[in-house]
C-alpha positions in Angstrom: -7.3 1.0 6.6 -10.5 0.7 4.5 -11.6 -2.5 6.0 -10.8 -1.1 9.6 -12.9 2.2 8.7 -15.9 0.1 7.4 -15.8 -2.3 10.7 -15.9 0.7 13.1 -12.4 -0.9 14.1 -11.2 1.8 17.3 -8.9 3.8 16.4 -6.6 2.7 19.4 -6.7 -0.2 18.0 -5.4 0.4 14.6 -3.0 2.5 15.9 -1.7 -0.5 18.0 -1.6 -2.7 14.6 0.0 0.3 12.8 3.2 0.2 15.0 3.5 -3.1 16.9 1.1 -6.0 15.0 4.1 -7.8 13.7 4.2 -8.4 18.4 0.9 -8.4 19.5 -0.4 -10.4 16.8 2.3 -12.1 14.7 0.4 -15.1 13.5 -2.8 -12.9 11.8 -2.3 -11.6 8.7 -4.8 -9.5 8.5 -3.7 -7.5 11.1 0.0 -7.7 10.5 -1.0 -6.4 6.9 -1.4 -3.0 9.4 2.2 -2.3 9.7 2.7 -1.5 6.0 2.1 1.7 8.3 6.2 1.3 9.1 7.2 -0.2 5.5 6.0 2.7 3.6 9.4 4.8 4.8 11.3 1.8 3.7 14.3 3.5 1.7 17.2 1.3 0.7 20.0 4.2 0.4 20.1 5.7 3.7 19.0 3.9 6.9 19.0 7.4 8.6 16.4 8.7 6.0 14.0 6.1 6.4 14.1 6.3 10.6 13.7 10.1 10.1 10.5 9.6 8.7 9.3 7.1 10.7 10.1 9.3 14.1 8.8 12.5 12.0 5.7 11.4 11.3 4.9 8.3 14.2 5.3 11.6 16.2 2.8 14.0 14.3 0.5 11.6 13.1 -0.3 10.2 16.7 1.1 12.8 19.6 0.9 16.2 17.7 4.6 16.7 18.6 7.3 17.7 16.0 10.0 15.2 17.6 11.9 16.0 14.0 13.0 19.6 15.6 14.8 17.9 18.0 17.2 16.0 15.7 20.1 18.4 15.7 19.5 20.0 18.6 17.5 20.4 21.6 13.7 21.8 21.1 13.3 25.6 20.9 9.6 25.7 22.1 9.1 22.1 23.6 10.4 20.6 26.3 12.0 17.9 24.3 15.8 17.3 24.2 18.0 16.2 21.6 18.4 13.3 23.5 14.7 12.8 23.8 15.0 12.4 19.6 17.2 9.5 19.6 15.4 7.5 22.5 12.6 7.8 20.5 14.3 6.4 17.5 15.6 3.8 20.0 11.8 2.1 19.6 12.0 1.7 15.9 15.9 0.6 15.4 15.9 -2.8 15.3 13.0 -3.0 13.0 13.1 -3.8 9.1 10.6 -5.0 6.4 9.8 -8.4 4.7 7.4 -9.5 2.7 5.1 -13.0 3.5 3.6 -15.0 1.5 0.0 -14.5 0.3 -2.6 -18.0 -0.6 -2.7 -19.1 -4.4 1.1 -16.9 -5.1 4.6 -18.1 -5.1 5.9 -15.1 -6.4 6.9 -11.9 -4.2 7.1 -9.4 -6.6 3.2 -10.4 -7.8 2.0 -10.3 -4.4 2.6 -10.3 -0.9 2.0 -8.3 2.0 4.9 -6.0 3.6 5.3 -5.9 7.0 7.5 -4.8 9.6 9.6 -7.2 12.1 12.6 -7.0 14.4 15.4 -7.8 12.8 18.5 -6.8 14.4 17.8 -7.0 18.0 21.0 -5.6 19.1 21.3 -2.6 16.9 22.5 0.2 18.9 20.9 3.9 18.7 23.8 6.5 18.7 23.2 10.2 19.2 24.6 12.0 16.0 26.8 14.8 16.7 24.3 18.2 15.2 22.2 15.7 13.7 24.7 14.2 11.1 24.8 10.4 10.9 28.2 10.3 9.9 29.3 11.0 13.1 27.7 9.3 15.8 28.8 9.3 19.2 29.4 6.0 20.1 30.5 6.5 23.7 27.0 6.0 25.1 24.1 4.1 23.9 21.0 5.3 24.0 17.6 3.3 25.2 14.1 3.8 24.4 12.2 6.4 25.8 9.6 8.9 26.1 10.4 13.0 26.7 10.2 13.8 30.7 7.2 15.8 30.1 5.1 13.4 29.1 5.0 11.4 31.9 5.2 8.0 30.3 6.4 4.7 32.6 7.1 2.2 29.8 7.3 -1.7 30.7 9.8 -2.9 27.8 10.0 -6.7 27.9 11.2 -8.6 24.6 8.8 -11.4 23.2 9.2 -14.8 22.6 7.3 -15.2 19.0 5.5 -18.2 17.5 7.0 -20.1 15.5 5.1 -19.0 11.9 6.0 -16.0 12.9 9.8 -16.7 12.6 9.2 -19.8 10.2 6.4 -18.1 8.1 6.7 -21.6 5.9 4.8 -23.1 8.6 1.5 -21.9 7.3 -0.2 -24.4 5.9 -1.3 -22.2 2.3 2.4 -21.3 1.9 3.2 -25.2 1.3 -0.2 -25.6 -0.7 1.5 -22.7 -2.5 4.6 -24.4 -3.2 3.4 -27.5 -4.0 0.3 -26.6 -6.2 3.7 -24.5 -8.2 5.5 -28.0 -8.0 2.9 -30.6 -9.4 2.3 -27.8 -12.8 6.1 -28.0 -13.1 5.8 -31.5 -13.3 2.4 -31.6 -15.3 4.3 -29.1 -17.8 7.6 -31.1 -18.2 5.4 -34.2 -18.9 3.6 -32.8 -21.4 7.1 -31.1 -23.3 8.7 -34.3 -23.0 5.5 -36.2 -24.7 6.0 -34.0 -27.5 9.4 -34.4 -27.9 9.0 -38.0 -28.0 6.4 -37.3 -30.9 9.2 -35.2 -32.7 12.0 -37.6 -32.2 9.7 -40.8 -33.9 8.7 -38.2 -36.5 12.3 -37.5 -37.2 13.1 -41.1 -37.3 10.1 -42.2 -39.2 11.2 -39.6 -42.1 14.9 -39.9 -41.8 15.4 -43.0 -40.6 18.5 -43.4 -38.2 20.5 -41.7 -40.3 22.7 -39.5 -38.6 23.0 -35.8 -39.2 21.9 -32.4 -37.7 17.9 -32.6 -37.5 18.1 -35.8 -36.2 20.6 -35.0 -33.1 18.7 -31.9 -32.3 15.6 -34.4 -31.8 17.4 -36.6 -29.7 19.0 -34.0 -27.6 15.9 -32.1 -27.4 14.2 -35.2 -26.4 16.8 -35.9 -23.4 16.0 -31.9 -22.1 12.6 -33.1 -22.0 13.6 -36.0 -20.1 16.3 -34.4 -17.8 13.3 -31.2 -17.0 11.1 -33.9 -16.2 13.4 -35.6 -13.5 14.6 -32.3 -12.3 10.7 -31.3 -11.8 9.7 -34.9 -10.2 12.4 -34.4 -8.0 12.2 -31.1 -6.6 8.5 -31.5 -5.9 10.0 -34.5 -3.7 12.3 -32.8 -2.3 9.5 -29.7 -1.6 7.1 -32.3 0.4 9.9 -33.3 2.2 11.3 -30.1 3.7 8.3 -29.4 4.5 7.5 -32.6 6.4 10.8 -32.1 8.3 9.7 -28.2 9.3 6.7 -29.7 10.5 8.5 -31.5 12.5 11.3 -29.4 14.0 8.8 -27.1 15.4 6.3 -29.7 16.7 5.5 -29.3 20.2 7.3 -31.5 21.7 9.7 -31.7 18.7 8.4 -35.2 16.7 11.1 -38.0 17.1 10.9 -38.9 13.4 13.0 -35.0 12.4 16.4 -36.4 12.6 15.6 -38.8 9.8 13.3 -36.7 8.0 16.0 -34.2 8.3 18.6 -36.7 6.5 16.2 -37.7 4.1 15.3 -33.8 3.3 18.8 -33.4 2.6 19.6 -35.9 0.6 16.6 -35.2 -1.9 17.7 -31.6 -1.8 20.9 -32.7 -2.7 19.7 -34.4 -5.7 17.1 -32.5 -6.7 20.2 -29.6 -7.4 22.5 -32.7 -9.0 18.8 -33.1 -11.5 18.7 -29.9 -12.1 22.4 -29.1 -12.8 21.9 -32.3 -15.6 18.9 -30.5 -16.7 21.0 -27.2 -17.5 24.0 -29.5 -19.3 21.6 -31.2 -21.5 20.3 -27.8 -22.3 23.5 -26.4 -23.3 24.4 -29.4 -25.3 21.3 -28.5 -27.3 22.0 -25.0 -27.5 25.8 -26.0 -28.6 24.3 -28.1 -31.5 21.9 -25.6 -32.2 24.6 -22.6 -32.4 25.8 -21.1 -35.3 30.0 -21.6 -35.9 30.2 -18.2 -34.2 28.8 -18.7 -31.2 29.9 -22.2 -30.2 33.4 -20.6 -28.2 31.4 -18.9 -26.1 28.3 -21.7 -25.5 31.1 -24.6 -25.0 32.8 -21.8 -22.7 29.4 -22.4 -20.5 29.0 -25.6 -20.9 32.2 -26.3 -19.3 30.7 -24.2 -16.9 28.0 -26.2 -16.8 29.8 -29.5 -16.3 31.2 -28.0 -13.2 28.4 -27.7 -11.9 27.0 -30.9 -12.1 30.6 -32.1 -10.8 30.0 -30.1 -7.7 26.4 -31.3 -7.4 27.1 -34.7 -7.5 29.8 -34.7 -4.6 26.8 -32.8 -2.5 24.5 -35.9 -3.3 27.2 -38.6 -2.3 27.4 -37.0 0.9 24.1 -35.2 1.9 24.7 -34.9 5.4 21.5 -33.6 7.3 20.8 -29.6 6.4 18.7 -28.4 4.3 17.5 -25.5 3.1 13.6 -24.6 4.7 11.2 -23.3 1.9 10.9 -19.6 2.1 7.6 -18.0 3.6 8.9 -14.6 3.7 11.2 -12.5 1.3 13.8 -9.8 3.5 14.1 -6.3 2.0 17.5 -5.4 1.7 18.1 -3.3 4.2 20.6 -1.3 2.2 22.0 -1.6 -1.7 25.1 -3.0 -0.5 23.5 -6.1 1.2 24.1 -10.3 0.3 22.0 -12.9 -0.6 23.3 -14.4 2.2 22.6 -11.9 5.0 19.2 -11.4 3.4 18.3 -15.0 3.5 19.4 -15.7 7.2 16.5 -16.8 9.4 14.3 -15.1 10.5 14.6 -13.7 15.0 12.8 -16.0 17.5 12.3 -12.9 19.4 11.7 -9.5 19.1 12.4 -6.5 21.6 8.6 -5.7 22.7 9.5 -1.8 22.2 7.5 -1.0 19.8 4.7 -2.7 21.5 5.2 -0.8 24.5 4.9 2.7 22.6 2.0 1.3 21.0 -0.2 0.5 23.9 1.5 4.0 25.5 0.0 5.8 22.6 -3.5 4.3 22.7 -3.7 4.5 26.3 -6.7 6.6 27.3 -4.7 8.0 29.5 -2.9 9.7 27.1 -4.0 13.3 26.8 -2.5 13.5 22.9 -3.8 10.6 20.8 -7.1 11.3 21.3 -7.3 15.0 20.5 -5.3 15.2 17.6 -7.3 12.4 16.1 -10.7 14.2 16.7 -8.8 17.5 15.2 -8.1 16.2 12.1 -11.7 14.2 12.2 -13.2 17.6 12.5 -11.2 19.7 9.7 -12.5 16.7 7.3 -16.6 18.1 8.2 -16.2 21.6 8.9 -13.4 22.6 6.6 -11.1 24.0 9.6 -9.4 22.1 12.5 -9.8 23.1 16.5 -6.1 23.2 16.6 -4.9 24.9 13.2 -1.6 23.1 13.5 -2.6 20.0 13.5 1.0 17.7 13.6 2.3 20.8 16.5 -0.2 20.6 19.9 3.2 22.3 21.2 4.2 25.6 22.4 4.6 26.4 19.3 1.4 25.7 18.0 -2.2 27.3 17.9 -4.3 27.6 20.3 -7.4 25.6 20.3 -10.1 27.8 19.2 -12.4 25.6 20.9 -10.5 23.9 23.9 -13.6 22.9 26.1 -15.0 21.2 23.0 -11.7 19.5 21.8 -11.4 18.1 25.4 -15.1 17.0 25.7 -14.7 15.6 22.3 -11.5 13.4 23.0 -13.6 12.3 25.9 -16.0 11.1 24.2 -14.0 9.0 21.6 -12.1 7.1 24.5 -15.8 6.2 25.7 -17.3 5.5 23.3 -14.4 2.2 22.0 -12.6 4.8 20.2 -15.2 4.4 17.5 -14.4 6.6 14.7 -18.4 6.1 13.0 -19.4 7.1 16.7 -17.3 10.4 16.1 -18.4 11.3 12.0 -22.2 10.8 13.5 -22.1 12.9 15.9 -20.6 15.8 14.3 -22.6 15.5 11.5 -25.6 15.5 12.7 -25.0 18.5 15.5 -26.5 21.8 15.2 -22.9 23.1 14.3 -22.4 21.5 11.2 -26.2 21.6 9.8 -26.1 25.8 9.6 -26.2 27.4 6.1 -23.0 28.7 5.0 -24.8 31.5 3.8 -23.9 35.0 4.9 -27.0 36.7 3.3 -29.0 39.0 6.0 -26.2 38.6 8.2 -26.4 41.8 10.9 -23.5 43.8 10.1 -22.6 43.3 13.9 -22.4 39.6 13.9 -19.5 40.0 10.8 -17.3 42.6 12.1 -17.6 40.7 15.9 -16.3 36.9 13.8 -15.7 38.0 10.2 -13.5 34.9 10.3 -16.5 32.1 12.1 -14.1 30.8 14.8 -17.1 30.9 17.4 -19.2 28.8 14.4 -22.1 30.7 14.0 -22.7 29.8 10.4 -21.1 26.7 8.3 -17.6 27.0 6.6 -18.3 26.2 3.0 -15.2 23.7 2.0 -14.2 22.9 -1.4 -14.3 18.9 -2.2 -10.8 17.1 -2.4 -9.5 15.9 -5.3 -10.1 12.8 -5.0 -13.7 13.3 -4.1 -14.3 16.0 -7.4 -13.7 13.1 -9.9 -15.0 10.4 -8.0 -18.2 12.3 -8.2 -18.0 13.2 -11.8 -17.8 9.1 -12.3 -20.5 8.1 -9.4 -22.8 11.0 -11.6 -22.0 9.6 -15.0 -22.9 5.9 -13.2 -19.8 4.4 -14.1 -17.6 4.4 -10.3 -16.4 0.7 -9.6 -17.2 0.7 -5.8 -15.1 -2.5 -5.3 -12.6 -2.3 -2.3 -9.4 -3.1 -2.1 -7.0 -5.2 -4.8 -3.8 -3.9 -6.2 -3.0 0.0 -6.8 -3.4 1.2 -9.9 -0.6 2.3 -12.3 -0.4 5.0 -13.8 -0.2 5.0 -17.1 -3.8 2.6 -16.3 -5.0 5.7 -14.8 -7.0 7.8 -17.6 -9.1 4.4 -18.1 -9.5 3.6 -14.6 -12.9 4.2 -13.2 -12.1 2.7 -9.8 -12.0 5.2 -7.2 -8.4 7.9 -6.9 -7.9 6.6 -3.2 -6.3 3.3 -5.3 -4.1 5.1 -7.4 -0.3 4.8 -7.2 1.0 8.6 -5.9 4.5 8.9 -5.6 7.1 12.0 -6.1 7.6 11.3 -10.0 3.8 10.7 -11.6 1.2 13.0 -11.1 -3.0 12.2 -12.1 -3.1 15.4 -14.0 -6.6 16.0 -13.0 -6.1 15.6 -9.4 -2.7 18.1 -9.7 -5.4 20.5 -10.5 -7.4 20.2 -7.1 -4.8 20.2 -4.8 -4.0 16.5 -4.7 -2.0 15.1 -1.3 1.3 15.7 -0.7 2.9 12.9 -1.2 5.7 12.8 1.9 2.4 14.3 4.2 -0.9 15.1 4.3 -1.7 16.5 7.8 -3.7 19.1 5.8 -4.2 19.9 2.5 -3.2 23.3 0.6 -6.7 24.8 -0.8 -5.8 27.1 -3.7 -8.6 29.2 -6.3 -6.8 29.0 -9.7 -7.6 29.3 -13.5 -6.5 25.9 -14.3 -9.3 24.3 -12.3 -12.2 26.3 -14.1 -10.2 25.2 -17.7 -10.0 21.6 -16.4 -13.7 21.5 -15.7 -14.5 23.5 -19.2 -11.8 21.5 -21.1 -10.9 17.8 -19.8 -11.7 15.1 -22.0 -12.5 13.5 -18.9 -15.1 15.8 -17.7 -16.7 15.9 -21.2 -17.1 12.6 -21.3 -18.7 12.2 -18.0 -20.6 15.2 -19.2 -22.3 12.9 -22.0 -22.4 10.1 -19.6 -24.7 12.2 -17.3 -26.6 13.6 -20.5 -27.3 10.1 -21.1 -28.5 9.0 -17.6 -30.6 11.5 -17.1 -32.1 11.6 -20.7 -32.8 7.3 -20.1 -34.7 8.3 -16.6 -36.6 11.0 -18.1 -37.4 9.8 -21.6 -40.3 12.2 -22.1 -39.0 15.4 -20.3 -39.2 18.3 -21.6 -36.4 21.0 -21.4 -37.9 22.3 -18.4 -38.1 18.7 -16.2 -34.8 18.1 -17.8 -33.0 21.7 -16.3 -34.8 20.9 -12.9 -33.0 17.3 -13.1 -30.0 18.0 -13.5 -29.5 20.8 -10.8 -30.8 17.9 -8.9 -28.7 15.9 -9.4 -25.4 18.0 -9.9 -25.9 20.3 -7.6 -27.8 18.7 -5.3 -30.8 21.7 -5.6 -33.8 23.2 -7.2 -33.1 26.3 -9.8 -34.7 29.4 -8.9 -36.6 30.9 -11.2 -34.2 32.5 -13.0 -31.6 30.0 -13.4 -34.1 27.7 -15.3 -35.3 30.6 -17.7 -31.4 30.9 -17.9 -30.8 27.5 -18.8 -34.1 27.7 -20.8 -32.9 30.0 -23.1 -29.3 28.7 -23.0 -30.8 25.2 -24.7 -32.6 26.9 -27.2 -30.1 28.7 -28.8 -27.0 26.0 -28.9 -30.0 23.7 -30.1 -30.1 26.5 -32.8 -26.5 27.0 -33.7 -26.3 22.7 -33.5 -28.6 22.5 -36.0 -27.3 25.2 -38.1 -24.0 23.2 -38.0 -26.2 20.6 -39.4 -25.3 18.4 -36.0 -26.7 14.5 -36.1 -28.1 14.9 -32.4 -28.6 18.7 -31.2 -30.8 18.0 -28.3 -28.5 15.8 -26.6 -25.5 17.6 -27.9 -27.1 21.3 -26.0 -28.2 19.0 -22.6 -24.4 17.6 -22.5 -23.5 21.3 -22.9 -25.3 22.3 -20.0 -24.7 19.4 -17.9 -20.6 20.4 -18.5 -21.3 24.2 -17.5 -23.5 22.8 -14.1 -20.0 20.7 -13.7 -18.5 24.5 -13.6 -20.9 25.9 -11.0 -18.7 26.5 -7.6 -22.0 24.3 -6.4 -20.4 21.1 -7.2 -16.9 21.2 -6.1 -18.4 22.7 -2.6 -20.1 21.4 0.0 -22.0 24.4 2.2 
């Protein structure tokens, strides 16, 4: 979302990626990255959960529309029936979330990027009788669809995908991946099995061939080394190929040499498991040797185990046959906590429905009266503090009113011209007459208060009080020490109180809270259509208080006291209202501040303090950090 922000992607555009990149472009990563949109309601308990969500908020977030009313029962208010709920569902059934491969990473859990696919094509929606899942009513299937009212003619036609979208192995960085993983392996094993050769002549150069417990630990140590070794060689054989024979398989026209590149895939699969089972017993004849009396039921218990195994894996390498097992591109999700290994490693669809496609391009259509307007509403809370349409995930009959309805329209209008450019649509409000008005009331005639007291017809600028987010950011861009880098991994919480990267990266979930951020009103975490705006003590005592804000308080001092090396009180005062508070002090507020310095400068010394000046200028830096000036923009 950053990246598409900073390109002036359109907004119709991302909305399409959002919902539906995974059909409409399901070989770019980049874009495809976009439907993390759908995983973030992944929830492995309760398929029904998750699909709530995702209709709850696919429906506010882009059409204005509460479509969750409609669950249980037909819509009180809008024309939406309890039927409507379910077809809408019917777009997002068959979906579920995997995660593919990223360049230079093997490992899913380190990295990866989650995405959305179809996975069960022929998952069937069921109304639930009053909205409880447990008892669907299976005698009629329902089918995708749009409520009545809106006038939508949807052209559903499932896709046939490509084949790295089903085969994700077929991109060329995941077999670099594999195989730059494979060739370490081996480089590793080389080097453990050199130094085990070192040990064992050691061991025989002292102790001669003489049997006995150091010397058979060498020597079994020595064949591990070996066995890892030929287990290693072999499975980066086997690796190359697999991945020859993919290659193959999905050539255009399919190349003649796959049925023997097939057999011979097998076959080094097959042994690379009958190496690596060998690998394991020589392990656990070390171990045995190495075990305490004790222990050695139980290890000779897996060991036998063991020997099994290799058993097992050596009938599979006398007859291979000609499957194999394709490298994995993609990790599944489970798609519940009961699920297999086996049913979450089945391949990947050819297909996928096209459905949620279809509501993608229906929702960025500019002929859709909804997207458009509820996009520039919530654009225009962000700058003036209050949105056209106060209820801004409800353009229903339930909802408010535009205050403005001419200007909403003419505004949606000119986001659909103009590419659906959201930069296009910041610049303009900004820099309209609207938005540059003082948010001063002083002189006011009493008439023009009682006629507005609340400014719905805009006659002077709402003052609005900075998000969270934005309060400490600016405490850290003041203090010189914000790291402006974009995107990379979120950051944990307990690496929060050292971070200096900007809030927007920090991990927010239900269970750990950035204490500061609590303060300001930080985002709900299930939705953020708009933010609660509360005045209470705790935020003055966080500003007076935090160890955070005092040490950007110093930081500040600092800055300023390096730019102005010479200043005197008086340059220093006019400095930092500057800076801070983006003003000049009056007349009074210097003397104030004036006289303020003096005397901490007084008591600091008193205290016999090593650095009073800088010690009374951080003090009034931190009380400029209290002025409602900061945390407001007017």
């Amino acid at each position: 979302i950053v990246e598409s922000l900073n390109a002036d992607k359109g907004y119709a555009q991302m909305v399409r990626e959002m919902l539906a990149a995974d059909e409409l472009y399901p070989t770019d990563p980049d874009k495809l990255r976009a439907t993390g949109y759908l995983a973030r309601q992944y929830f492995i308990f309760n398929r029904t959960t998750w699909l709530d969500e995702t209709v709850e908020h696919t429906a506010k977030a882009f059409l204005g529309l509460t479509f969750n009313c409609t669950k249980c029962h037909d819509h009180k208010f809008d024309p939406i029936r309890q039927a409507d709920y379910y077809r809408f569902r019917a777009f997002f059934e068959p979906y579920q979330v995997r995660t593919d491969m990223v360049p230079g990473e093997t490992d899913f859990e380190k990295a990866g990027v989650p995405r959305a696919f179809d996975c069960n094509l022929d998952a069937a929606t069921y109304r639930h009788e009053r909205g409880d899942d447990r008892r669907p009513l299976t005698g009629e299937k329902i089918t995708p669809g749009l409520p009545a009212v809106l006038g939508a003619d949807l052209q559903i036609e499932p896709l046939n995908l490509p084949p790295e979208a089903f085969a994700p192995h077929l991109r060329p960085f995941v077999e670099q991946n594999y195989l730059r993983a494979g060739e370490a392996k081996v480089a590793s094993a080389r080097d453990a099995a050199t130094n085990a050769r070192a040990m064992r002549i050691l061991v025989a150069w002292f102790g001669g061939d003489r049997p006995g417990p150091t010397a058979d630990r060498a020597r079994l140590s020595l064949t591990v080394a070996e066995k890892s070794v030929a287990a290693a060689e072999t499975e980066l054989a086997s690796l190359k190929t697999r991945f020859a024979a993919e290659r193959a398989k999905y050539a255009t026209p399919r190349a003649a040499e796959f049925v023997d590149l097939a057999k011979a895939a097998a076959k080094l699969e097959k042994q690379a498991a009958l190496a690596k089972a060998e690998e394991d017993l020589a392990r656990s004849e070390l171990e045995l040797a190495q075990a305490a009396a004790p222990q050695k039921a139980v290890i000779e218990k897996k060991r036998d185990a063991v020997k099994a195994a290799v058993a097992a894996a050596t009938k599979g390498a006398d007859k291979p046959g000609d499957d194999y097992t394709p490298p994995r591109g993609a990790l599944k999700t489970k798609e519940s906590n009961v699920e297999t290994d086996a049913s979450r490693n089945k391949s990947f669809p050819h297909m996928s429905t096209g459905r949620r496609s279809a509501l993608a391009n229906w929702i960025a259509d500019p002929k859709n009266p909804l997207a458009a307007r509820v996009a520039v509403n919530h654009v225009w809370s962000r700058h003036f503090g209050k949105p056209l349409v106060a209820t801004m995930f409800d353009f229903g009959r339930r909802g408010a009113r535009p205050t403005h309805p001419e200007l909403l329209d003419w505004l949606a209008v000119e986001l659909n011209e103009n590419g659906w450019s959201l930069k296009h649509l910041h610049r303009l409000m900004v820099t309209s007459d609207a938005y540059r008005l003082s948010a001063s009331m002083a002189g006011v005639a009493p008439e023009t208060l009682k006629a507005d007291p609340e400014n719905h017809y805009l006659w002077r600028r709402n003052s609005v009080r900075m998000e969270a987010q934005a309060v400490r950011d600016s405490l850290l861009q003041l203090a010189g020490q914000l790291e402006s880098t974009a995107g990379g991994p979120p950051i944990d919480v307990n690496a929060q109180a050292d971070s200096r990267r900007r809030s927007l990266y920090f991990v927010h979930s239900h269970n750990d809270h950035h204490k500061f951020l609590m303060q300001f009103d930080d985002a709900a975490v299930l939705e953020c259509y708009r933010r609660t705006e509360s005045i209470v003590p705790q935020q003055a005592l966080t500003l007076t208080n935090s160890k955070f804000v005092l040490t950007m308080a110093e930081a500040i001092t600092a800055r300023l006291q390096a730019r102005y090396a010479a200043a005197g009180d008086a340059e220093f005062v006019t400095a930092a209202f500057e800076l801070i508070l983006c003003s000049t002090p009056t007349a009074e507020e210097r003397q104030a501040c004036l006289d303020a310095l003096v005397e901490w400068q007084k008591a600091l010394k008193e205290q016999k303090h090593p650095d009073a000046l800088s010690k009374a200028r951080a003090d009034l830096v931190s009380a400029l950090l209290n002025h409602n000036d900061f945390v407001t923009i007017r």
